[in-house]
N, C-alpha and C positions, 0 to 999 in steps of 0.2 A: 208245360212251357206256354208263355204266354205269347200271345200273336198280336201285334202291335197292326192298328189301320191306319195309314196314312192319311191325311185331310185329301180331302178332295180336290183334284187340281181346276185350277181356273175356269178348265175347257170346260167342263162339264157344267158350265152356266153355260156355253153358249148355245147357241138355238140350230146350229150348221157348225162343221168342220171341213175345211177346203184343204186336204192333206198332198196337196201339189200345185205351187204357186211361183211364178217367177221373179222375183226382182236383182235390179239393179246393186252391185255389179255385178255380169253372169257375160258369157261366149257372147251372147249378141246382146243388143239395146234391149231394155226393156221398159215400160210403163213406169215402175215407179222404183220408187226404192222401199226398202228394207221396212223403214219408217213408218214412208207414207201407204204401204199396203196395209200396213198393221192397222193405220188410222183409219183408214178405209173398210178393214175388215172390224173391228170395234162399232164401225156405226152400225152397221149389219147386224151385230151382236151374233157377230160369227169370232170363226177359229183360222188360223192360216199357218200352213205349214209350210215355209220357204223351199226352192230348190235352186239350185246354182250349179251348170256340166264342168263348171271351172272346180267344184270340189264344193268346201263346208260352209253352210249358211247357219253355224253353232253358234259363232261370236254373235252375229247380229240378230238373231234371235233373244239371245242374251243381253243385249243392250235393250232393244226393244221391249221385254218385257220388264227392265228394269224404269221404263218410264210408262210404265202400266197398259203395255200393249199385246192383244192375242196373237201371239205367234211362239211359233216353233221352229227346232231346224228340220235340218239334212247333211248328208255329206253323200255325195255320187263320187266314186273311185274308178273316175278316169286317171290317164296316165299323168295328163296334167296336176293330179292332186296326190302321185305317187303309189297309181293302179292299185292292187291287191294287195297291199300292207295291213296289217293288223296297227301299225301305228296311226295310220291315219283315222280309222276307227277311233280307239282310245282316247288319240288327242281331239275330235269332235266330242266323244262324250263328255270330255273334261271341263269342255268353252261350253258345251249345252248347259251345263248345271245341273243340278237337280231340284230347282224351286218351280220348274214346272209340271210336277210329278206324271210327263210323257215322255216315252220313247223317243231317242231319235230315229231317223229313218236313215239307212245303209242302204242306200243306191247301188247295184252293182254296174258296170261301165254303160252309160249310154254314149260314146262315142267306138264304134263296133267296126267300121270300117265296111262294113256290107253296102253296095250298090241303093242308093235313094233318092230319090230328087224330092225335096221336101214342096209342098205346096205353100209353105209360108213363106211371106214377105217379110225379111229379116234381115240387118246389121249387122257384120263386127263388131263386139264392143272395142278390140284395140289392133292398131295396123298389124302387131303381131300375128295374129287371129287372121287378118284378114290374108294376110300372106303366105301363112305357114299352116294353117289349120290346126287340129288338133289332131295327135297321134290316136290311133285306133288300139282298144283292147279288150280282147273277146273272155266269156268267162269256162272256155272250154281248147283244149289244147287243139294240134293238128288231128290227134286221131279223133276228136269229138269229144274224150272224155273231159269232166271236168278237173278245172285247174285243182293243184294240192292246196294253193293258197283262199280259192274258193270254198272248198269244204271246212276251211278253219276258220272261215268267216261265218259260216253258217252255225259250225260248235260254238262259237261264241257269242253267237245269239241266245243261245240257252243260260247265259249266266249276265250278261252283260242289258242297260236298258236300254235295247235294240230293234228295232225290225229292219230286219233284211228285204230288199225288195231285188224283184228280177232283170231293173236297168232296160235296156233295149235287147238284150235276149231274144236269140231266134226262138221257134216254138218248137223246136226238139229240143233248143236248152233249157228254154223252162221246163219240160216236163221231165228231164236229169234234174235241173235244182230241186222240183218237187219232191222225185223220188228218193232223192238225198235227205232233203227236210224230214221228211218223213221217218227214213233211217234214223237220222241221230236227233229224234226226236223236238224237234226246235218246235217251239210252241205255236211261231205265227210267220207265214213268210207272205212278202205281198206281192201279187202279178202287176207289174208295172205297164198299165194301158197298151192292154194285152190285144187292142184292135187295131194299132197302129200297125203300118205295111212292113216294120223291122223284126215284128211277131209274128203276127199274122194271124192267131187265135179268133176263131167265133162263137158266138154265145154256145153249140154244141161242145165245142174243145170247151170251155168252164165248165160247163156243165158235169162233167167227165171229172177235170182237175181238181174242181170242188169239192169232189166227196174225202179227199184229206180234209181233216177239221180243220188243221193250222192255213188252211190257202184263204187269204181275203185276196177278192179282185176287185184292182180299182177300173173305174171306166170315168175318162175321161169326159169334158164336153167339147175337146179340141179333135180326139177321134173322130166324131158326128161330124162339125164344125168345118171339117178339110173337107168330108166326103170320102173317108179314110173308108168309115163305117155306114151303112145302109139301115135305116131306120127299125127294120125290124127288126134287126142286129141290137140296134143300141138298146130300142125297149123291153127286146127279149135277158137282156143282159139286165136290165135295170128292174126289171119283173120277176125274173125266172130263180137266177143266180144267187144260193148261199154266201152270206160275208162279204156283199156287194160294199163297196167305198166309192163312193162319188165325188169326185173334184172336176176343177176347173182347166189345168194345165195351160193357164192363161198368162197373160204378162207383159206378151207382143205388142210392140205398139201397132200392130193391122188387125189386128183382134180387139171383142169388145171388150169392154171395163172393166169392172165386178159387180158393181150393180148390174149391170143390164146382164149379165151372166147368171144372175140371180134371179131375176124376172122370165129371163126366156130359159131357165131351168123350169120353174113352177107350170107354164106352158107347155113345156115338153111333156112334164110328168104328169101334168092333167090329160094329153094328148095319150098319154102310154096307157092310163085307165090305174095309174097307180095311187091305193092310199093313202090315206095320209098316215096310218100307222108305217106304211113302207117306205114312204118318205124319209117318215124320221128314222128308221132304220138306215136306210144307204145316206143319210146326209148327216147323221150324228150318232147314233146308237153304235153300229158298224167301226166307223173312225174311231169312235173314244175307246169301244171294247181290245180295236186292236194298238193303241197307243198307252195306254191309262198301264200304271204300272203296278195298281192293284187290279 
């Protein structure tokens, strides 16, 4: 039988991949839209991976790259986007396309309901929002275990062009998704900025979780950025850790750009003592091996 190789997708010219990025429309304001981040992130001759807690950034990914711009989606399965359905899946992979030969990314709930006061300066995007908030839903029942509907999201990441990410998951539920992943063999799961205080994970817990092959960990530069994470934290995560993905989780308008996210990344990473082969590892090699769907 013959084995057919797919062209190579777009990303893989770009020089960075930012596999977590906010725009407009999304739960609060943000920097730009849809559009204008893609054109932002083109000048860069980077990659951007949208995200949106209101649910699927598929469509506009899709339009975007139909006017010759790097980007991708998401869909995050809050309740707002109809929690834990395998429909909301399906119909995101459908609006994503497949002319960008990447994955999309399956958020699992980042609205959890667990006690936070975020340190962000941030907006409603609509009076609804502001009045009503957004309903909280966790990916593990009352006795802890995980949801039924969760583990059939995870089965369907073995067949479907997926990754699964672990949302805002406390850090005993990551390590049930982990062990789950593992079980039913799912090729790639990804720790969703696993130093945030709704996780709670440090560079020793990756360490640990990493030695599944399938785990990529993303580390943000909004973790640092709050004071969420303590710097040796963050280098030790950005030095240390197998399958490392680096993004920005940026978009705020009280937070910086993308340029200057870009500038004061290279700073950082000069600061960490990191190479430039490892560079390009967690800011492109990393991201594409776990998107690319050859």
């Amino acid at each position: 039988m013959t084995t057919v190789e797919l062209p190579a997708p777009a990303a893989a010219r770009a020089r960075f991949v930012d596999v977590h990025y906010h725009a407009d429309p999304d739960a609060y304001v943000r920097r730009h839209t849809a559009v204008a981040a893609g054109a932002h992130y083109a000048e860069l001759d980077g990659w951007v991976v949208l995200k949106n807690h209101l649910g699927s950034t598929a469509a506009q990914a899709w339009e975007a790259r139909q006017q010759g711009l790097p980007v991708s989606g998401s869909v995050v399965l809050n309740d707002i986007a109809g929690g834990l359905d395998p429909r909301a899946v399906l119909q995101a992979v459908v609006q994503h396309g497949d002319d960008s030969g990447l994955r999309l990314i399956v958020h699992l709930p980042t609205v959890t309901g667990r006690p936070h006061r975020s340190r962000l300066r941030r907006d409603p995007a609509h009076p609804l929002l502001a009045r009503d908030g957004l309903r909280p839903l966790t990916v593990t029942d009352e006795a802890g275990t995980l949801r039924p509907e969760v583990r059939e999201l995870l089965h369907m990441a073995r067949d479907l062009p997926i990754v699964v990410s672990t949302g805002h998951a406390g850090g005993a539920e990551v390590r049930l998704l982990v062990d789950e992943a593992v079980r039913l063999d799912v090729p790639r799961l990804m720790l969703n900025q696993p130093a945030s205080p709704l996780t709670g994970l440090t560079c020793a817990d990756l360490l640990d979780l990493a030695t599944a092959e399938q785990v990529y960990t993303e580390q943000t530069a909004l973790t640092h950025l709050l004071g969420y994470q303590d710097r040796d934290d963050f280098d030790g995560v950005l030095s240390r850790v197998p399958r490392v993905v680096y993004s920005s989780d940026l978009g705020q308008t009280s937070q910086m750009d993308i340029a200057q996210w870009r500038a004061a990344s290279r700073q950082w990473f000069q600061e960490a003592g990191l190479t430039e082969e490892r560079v390009t590892e967690i800011t492109r090699s990393a991201p594409l091996r776990m998107l690319r769907l050859t």
